[in-house]
Backbone of each chain as nested JSON, in Angstrom:
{
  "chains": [
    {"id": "A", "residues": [
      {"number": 1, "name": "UNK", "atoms": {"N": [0.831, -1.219, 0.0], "CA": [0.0, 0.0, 0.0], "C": [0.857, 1.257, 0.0]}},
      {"number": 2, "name": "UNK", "atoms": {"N": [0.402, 1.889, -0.503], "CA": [1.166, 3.399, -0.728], "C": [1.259, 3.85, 0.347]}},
      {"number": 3, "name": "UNK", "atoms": {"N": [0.518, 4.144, 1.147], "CA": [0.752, 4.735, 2.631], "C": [2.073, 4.231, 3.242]}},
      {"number": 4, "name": "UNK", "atoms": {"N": [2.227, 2.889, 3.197], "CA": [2.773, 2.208, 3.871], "C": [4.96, 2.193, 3.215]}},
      {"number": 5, "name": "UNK", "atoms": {"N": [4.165, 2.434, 2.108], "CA": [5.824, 2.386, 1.018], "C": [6.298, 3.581, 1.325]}},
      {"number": 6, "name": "UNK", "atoms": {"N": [5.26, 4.971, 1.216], "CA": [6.045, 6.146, 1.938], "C": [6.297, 6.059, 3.585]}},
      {"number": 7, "name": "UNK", "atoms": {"N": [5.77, 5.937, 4.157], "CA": [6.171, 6.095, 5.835], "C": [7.793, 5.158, 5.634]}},
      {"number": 8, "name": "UNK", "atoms": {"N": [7.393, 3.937, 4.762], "CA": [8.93, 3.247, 5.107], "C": [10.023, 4.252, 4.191]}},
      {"number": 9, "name": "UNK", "atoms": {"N": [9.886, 4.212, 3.407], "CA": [10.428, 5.722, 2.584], "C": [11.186, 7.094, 3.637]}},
      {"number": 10, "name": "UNK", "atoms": {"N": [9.589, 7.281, 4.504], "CA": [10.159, 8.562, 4.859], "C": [11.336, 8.755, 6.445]}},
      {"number": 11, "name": "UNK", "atoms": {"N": [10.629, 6.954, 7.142], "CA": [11.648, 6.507, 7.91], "C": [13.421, 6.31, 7.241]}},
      {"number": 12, "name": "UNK", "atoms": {"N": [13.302, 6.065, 6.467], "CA": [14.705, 5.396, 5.972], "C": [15.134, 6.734, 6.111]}},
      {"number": 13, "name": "UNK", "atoms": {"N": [14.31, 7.695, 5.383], "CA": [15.612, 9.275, 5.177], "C": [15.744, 9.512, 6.547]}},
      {"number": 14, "name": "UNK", "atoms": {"N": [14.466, 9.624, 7.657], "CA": [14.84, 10.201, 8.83], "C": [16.094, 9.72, 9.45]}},
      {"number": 15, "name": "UNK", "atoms": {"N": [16.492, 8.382, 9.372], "CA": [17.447, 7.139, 9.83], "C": [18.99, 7.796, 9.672]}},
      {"number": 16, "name": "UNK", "atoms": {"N": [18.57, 7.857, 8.031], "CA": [19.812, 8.202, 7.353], "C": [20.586, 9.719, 8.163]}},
      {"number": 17, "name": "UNK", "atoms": {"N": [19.565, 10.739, 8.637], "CA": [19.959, 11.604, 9.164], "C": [20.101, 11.533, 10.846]}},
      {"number": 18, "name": "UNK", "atoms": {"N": [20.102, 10.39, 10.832], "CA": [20.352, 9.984, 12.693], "C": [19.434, 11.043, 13.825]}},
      {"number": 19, "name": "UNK", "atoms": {"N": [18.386, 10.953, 12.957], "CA": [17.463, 11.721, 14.19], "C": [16.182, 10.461, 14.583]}},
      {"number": 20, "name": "UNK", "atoms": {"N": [15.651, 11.121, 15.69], "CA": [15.202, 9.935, 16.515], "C": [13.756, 10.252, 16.012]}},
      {"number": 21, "name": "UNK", "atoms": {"N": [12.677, 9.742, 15.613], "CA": [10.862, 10.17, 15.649], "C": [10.897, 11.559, 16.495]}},
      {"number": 22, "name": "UNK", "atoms": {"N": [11.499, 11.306, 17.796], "CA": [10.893, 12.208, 18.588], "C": [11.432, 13.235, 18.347]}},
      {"number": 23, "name": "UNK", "atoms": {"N": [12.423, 13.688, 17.71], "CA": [13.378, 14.904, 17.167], "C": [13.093, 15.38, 16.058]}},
      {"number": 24, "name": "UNK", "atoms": {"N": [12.878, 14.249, 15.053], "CA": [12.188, 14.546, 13.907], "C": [10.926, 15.551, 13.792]}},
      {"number": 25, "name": "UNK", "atoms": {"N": [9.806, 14.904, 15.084], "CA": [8.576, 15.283, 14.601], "C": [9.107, 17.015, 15.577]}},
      {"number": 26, "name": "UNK", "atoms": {"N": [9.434, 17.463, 16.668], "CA": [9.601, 18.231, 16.9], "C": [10.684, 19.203, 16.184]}},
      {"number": 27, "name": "UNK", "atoms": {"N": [11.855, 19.037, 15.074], "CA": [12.195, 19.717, 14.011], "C": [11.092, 20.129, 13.58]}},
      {"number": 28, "name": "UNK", "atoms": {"N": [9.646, 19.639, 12.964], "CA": [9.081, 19.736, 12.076], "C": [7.526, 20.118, 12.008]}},
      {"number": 29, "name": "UNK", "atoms": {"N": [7.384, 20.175, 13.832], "CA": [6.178, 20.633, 14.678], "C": [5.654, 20.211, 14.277]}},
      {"number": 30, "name": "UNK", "atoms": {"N": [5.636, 18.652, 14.271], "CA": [4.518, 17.629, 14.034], "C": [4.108, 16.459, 15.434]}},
      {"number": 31, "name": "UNK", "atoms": {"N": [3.094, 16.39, 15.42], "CA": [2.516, 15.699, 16.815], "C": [3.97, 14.489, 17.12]}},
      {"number": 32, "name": "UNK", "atoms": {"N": [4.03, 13.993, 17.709], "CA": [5.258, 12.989, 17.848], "C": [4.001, 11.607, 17.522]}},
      {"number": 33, "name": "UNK", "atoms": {"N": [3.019, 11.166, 17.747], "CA": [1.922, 10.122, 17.464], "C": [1.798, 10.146, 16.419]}},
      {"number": 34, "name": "UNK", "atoms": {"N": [1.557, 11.223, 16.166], "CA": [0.758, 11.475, 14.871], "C": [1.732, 10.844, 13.432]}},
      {"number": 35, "name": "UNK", "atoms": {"N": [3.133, 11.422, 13.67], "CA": [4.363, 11.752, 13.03], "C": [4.623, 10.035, 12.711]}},
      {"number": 36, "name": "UNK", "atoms": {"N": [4.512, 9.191, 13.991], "CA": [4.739, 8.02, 14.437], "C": [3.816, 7.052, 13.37]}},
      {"number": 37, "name": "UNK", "atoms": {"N": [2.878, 7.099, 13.651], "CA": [1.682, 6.782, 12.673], "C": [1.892, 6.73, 11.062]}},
      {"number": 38, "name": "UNK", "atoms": {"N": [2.224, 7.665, 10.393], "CA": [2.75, 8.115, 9.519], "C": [3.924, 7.1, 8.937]}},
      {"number": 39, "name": "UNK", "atoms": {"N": [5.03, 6.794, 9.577], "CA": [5.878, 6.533, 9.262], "C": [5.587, 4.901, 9.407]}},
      {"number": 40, "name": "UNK", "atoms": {"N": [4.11, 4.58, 10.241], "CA": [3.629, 3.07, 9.773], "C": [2.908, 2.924, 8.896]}},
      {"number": 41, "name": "UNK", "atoms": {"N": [2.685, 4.165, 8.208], "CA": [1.671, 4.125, 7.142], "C": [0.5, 3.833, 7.461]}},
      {"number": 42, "name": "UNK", "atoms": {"N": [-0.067, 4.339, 8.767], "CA": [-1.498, 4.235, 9.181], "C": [-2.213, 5.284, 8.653]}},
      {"number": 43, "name": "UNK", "atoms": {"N": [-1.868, 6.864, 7.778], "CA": [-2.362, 7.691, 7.754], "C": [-2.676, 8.086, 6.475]}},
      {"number": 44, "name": "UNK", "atoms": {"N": [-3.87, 8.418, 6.105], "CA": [-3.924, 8.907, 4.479], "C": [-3.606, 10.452, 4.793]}},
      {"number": 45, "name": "UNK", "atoms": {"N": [-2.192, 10.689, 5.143], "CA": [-1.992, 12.189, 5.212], "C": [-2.062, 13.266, 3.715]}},
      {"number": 46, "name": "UNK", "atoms": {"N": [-2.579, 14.227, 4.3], "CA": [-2.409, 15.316, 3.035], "C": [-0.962, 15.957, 3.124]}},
      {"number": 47, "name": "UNK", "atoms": {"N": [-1.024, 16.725, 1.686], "CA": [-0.109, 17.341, 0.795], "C": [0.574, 17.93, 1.879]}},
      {"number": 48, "name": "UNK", "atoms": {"N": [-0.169, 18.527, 2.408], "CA": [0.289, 20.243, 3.442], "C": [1.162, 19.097, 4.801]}},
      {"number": 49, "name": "UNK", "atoms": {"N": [1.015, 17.848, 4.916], "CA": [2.097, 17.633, 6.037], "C": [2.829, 16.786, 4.75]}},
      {"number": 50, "name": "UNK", "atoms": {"N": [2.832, 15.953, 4.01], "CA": [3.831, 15.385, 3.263], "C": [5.035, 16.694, 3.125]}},
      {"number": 51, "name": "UNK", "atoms": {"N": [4.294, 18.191, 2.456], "CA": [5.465, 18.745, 2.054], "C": [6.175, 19.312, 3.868]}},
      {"number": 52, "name": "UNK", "atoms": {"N": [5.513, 19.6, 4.688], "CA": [6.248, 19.454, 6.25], "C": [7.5, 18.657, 6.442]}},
      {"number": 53, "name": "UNK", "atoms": {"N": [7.299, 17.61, 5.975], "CA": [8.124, 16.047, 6.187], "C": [9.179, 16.16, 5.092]}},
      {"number": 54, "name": "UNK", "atoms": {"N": [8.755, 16.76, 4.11], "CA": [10.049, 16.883, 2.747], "C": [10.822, 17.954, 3.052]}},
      {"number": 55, "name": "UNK", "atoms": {"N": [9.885, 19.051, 3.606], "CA": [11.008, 20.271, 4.009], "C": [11.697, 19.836, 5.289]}},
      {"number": 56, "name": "UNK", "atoms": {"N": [11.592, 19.09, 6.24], "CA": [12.285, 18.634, 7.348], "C": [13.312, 17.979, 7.099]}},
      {"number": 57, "name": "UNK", "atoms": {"N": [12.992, 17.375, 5.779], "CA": [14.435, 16.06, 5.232], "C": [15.504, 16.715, 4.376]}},
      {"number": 58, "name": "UNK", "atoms": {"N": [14.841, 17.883, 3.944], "CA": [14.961, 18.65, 3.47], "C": [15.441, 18.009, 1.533]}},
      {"number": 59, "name": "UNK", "atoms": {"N": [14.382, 17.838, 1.213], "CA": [14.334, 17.152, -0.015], "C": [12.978, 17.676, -0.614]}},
      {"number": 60, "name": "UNK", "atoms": {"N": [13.387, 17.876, -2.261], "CA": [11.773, 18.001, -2.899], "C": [10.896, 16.926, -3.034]}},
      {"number": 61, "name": "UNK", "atoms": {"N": [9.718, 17.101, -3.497], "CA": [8.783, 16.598, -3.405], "C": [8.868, 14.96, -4.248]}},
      {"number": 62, "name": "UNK", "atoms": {"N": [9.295, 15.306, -5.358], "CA": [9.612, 14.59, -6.31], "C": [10.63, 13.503, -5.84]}},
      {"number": 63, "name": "UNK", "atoms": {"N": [11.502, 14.052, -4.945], "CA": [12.93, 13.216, -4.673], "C": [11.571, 12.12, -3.442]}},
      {"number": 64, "name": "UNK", "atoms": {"N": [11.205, 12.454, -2.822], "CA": [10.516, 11.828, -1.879], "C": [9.745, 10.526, -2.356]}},
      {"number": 65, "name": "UNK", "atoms": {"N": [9.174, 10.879, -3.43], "CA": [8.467, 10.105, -4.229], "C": [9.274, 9.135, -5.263]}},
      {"number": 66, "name": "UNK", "atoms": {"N": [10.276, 9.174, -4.596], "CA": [11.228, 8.487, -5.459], "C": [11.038, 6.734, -6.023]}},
      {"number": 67, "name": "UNK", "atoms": {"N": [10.475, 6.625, -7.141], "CA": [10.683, 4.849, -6.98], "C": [9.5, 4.47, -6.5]}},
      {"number": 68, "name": "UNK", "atoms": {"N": [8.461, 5.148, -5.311], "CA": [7.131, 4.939, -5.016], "C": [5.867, 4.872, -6.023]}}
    ]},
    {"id": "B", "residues": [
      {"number": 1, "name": "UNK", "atoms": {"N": [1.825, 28.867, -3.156], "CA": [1.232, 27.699, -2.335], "C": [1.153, 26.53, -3.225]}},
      {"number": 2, "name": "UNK", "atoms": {"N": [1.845, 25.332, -2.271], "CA": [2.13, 24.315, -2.877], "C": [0.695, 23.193, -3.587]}},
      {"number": 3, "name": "UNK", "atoms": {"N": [-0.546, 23.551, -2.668], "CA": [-1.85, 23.077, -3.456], "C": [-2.529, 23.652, -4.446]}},
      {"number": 4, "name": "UNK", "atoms": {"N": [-1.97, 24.922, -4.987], "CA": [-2.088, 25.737, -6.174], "C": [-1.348, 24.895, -7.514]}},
      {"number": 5, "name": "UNK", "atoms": {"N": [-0.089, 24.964, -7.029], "CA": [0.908, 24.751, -8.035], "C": [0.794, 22.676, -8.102]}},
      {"number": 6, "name": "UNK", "atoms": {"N": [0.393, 22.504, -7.469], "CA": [-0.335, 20.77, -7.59], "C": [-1.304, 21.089, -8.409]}},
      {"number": 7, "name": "UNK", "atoms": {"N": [-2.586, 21.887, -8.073], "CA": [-3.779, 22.144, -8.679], "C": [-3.497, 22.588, -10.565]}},
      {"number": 8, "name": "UNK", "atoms": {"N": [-2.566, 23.096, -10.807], "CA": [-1.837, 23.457, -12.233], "C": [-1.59, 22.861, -12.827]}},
      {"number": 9, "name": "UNK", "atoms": {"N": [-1.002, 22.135, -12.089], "CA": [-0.354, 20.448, -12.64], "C": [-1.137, 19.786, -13.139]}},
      {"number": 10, "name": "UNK", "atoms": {"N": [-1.947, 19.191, -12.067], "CA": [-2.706, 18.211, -12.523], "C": [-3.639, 19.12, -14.053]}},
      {"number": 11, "name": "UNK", "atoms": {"N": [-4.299, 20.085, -13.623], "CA": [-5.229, 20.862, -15.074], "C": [-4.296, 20.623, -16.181]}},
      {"number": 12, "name": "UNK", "atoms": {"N": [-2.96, 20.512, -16.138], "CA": [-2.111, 20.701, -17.28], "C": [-1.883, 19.776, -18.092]}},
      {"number": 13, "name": "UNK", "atoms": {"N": [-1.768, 18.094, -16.663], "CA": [-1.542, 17.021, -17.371], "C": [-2.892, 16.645, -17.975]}},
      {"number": 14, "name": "UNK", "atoms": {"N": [-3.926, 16.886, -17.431], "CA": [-5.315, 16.49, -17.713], "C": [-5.932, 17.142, -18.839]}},
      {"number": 15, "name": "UNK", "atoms": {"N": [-5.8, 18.271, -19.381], "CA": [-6.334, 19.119, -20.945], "C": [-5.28, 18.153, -21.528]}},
      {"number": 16, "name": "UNK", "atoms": {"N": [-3.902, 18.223, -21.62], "CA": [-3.168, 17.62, -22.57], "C": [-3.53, 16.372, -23.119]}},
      {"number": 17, "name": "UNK", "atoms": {"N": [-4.227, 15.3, -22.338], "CA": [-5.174, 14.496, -22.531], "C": [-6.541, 14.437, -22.762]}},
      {"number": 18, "name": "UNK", "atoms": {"N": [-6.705, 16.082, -23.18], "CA": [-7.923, 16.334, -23.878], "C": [-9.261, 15.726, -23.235]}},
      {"number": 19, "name": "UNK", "atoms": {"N": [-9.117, 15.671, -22.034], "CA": [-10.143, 15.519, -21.374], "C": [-11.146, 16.545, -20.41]}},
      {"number": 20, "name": "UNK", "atoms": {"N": [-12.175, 16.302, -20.295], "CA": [-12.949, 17.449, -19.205], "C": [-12.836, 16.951, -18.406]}},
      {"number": 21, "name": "UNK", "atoms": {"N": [-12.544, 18.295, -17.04], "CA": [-12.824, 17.874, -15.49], "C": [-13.945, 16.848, -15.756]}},
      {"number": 22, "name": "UNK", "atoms": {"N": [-15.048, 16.853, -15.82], "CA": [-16.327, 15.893, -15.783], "C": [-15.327, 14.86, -15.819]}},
      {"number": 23, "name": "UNK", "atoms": {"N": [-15.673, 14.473, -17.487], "CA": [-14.873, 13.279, -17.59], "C": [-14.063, 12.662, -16.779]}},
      {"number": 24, "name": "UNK", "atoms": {"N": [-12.657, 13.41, -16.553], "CA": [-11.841, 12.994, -16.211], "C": [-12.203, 12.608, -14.303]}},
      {"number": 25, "name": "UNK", "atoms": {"N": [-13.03, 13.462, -13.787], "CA": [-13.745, 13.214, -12.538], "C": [-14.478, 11.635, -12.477]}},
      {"number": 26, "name": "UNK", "atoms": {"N": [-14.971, 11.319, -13.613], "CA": [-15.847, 10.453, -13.677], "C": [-15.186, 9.269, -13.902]}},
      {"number": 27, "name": "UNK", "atoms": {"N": [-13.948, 9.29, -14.549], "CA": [-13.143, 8.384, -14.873], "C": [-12.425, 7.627, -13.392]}},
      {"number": 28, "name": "UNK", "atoms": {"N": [-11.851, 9.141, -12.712], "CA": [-11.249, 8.236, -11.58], "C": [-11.86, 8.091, -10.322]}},
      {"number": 29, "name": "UNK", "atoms": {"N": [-13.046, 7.982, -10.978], "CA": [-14.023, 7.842, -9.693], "C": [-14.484, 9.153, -8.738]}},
      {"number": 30, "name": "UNK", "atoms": {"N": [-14.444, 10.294, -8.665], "CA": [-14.056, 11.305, -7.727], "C": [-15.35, 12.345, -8.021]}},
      {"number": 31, "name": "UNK", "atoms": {"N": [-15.531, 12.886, -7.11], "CA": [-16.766, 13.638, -7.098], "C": [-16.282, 15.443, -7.597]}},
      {"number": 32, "name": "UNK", "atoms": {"N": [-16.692, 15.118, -8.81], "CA": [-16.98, 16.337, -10.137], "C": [-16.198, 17.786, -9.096]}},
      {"number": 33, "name": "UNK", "atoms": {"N": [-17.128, 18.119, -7.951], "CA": [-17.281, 19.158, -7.766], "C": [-15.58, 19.273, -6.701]}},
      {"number": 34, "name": "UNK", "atoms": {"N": [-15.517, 18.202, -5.902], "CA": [-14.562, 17.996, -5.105], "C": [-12.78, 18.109, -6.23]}},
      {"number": 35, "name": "UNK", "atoms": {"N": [-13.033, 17.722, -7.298], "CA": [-12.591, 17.09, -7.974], "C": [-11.295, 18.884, -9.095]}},
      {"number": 36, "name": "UNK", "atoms": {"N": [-12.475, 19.513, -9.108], "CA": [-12.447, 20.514, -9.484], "C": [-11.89, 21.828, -8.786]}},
      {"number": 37, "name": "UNK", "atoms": {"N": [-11.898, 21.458, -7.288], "CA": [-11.62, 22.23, -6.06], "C": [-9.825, 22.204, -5.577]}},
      {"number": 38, "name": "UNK", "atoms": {"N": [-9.806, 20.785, -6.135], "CA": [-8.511, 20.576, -6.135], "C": [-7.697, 20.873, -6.958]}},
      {"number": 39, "name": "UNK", "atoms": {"N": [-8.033, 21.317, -8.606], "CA": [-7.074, 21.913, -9.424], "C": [-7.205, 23.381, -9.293]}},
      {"number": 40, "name": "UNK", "atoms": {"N": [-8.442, 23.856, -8.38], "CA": [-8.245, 25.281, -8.373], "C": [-7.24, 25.481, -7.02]}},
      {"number": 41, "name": "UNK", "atoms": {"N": [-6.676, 24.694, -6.942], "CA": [-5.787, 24.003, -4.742], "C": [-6.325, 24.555, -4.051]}},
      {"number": 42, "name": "UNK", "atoms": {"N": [-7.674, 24.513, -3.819], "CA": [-8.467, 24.961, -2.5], "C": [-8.622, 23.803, -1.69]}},
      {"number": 43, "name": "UNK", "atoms": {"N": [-8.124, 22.46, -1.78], "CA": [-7.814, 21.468, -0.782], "C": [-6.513, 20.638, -0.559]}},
      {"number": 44, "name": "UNK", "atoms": {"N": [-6.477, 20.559, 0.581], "CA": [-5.392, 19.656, 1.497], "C": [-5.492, 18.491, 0.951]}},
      {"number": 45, "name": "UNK", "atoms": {"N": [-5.226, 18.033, -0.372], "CA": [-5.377, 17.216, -0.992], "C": [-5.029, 15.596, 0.212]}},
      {"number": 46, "name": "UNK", "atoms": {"N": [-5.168, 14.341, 0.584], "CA": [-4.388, 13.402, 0.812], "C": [-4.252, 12.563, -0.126]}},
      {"number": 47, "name": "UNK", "atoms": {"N": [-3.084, 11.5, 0.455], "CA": [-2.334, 10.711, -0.22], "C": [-3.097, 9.862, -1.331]}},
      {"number": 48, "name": "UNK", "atoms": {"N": [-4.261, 9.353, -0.387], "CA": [-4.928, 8.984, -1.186], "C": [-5.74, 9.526, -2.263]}},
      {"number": 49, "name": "UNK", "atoms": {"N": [-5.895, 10.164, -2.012], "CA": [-6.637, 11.017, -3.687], "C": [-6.102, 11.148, -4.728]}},
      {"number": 50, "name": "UNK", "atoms": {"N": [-4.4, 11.949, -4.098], "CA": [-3.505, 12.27, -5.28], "C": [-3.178, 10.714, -5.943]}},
      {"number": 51, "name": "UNK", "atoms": {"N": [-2.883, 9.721, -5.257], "CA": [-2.928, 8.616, -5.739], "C": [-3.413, 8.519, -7.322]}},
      {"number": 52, "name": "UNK", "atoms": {"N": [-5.168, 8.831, -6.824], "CA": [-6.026, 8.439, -7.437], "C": [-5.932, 9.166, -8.827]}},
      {"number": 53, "name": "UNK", "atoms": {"N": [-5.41, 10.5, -8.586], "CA": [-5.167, 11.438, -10.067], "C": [-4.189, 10.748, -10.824]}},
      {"number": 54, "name": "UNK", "atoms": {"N": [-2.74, 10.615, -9.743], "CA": [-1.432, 10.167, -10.92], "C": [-2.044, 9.079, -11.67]}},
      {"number": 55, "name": "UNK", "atoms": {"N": [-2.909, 7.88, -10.778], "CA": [-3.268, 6.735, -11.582], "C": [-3.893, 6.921, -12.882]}},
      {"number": 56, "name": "UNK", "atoms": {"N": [-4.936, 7.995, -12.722], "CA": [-5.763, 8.364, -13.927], "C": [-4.9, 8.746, -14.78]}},
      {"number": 57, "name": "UNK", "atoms": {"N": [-3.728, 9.613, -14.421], "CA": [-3.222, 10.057, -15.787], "C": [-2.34, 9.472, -15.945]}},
      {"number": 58, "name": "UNK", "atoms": {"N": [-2.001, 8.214, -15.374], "CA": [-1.135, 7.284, -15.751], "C": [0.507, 7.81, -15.558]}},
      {"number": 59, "name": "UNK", "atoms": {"N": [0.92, 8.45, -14.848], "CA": [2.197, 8.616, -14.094], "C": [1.85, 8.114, -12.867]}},
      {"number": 60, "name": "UNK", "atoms": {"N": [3.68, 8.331, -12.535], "CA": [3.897, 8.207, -11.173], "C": [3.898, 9.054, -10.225]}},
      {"number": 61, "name": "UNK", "atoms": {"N": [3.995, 9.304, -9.135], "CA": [3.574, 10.513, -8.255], "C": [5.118, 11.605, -8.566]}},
      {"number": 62, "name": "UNK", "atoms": {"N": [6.109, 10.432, -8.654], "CA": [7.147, 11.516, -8.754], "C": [7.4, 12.098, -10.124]}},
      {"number": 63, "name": "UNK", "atoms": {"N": [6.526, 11.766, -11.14], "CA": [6.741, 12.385, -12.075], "C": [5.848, 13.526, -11.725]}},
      {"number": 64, "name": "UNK", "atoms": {"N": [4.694, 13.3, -10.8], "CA": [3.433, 14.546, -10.994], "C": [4.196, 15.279, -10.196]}},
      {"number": 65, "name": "UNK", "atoms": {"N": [4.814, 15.239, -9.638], "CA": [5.48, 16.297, -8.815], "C": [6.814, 16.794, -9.135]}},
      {"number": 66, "name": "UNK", "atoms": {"N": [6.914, 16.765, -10.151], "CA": [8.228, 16.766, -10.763], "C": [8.043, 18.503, -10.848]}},
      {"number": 67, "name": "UNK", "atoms": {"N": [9.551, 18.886, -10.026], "CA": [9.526, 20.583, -10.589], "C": [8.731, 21.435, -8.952]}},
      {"number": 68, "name": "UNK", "atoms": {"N": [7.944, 20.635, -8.642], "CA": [7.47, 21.464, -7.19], "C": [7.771, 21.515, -6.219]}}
    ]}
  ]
}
């Protein structure tokens, strides 16, 4: 499921930048649950937090969607 | 604003395929009016919807977002 291919997606970049969920979502003033959720692909999130999460990784939109 | 410049997009890829909002609403299942709201980016589009556009026009998400 798509949900699920991005959250693992958007975990791997967070990883790659050695920050923890809980650092992440507070870089990015996102709920820390909520953020959490997300990255299990429980959430049909909109545009307006996907691009939150791309500007935090600091990657475009496109790069995010990479291969997905 | 990044649901504007989504909303462009998609109108851009979708005439080029010579199709009407209707149509093209009707095609990927999506309600005409809702449907229409989103290429003018007056919504927080989610994952799942946009899904539902790239599918219709037969890209991938990172191509629809290619450039934003």
């Amino acid at each position: 499921m798509l949900t699920e291919k991005l959250g693992q997606r958007i975990k791997s970049l967070r990883t790659e930048k050695g920050l923890s969920q809980e650092k992440f979502a507070l870089f990015i003033d996102m709920d820390r649950t909520y953020y959490a959720s997300v990255e299990r692909g429980k959430r049909n999130i909109s545009i307006n937090n996907i691009e939150k999460i791309a500007n935090g990784l600091n990657i475009s939109l496109e790069e995010l969607f990479k291969g997905l």
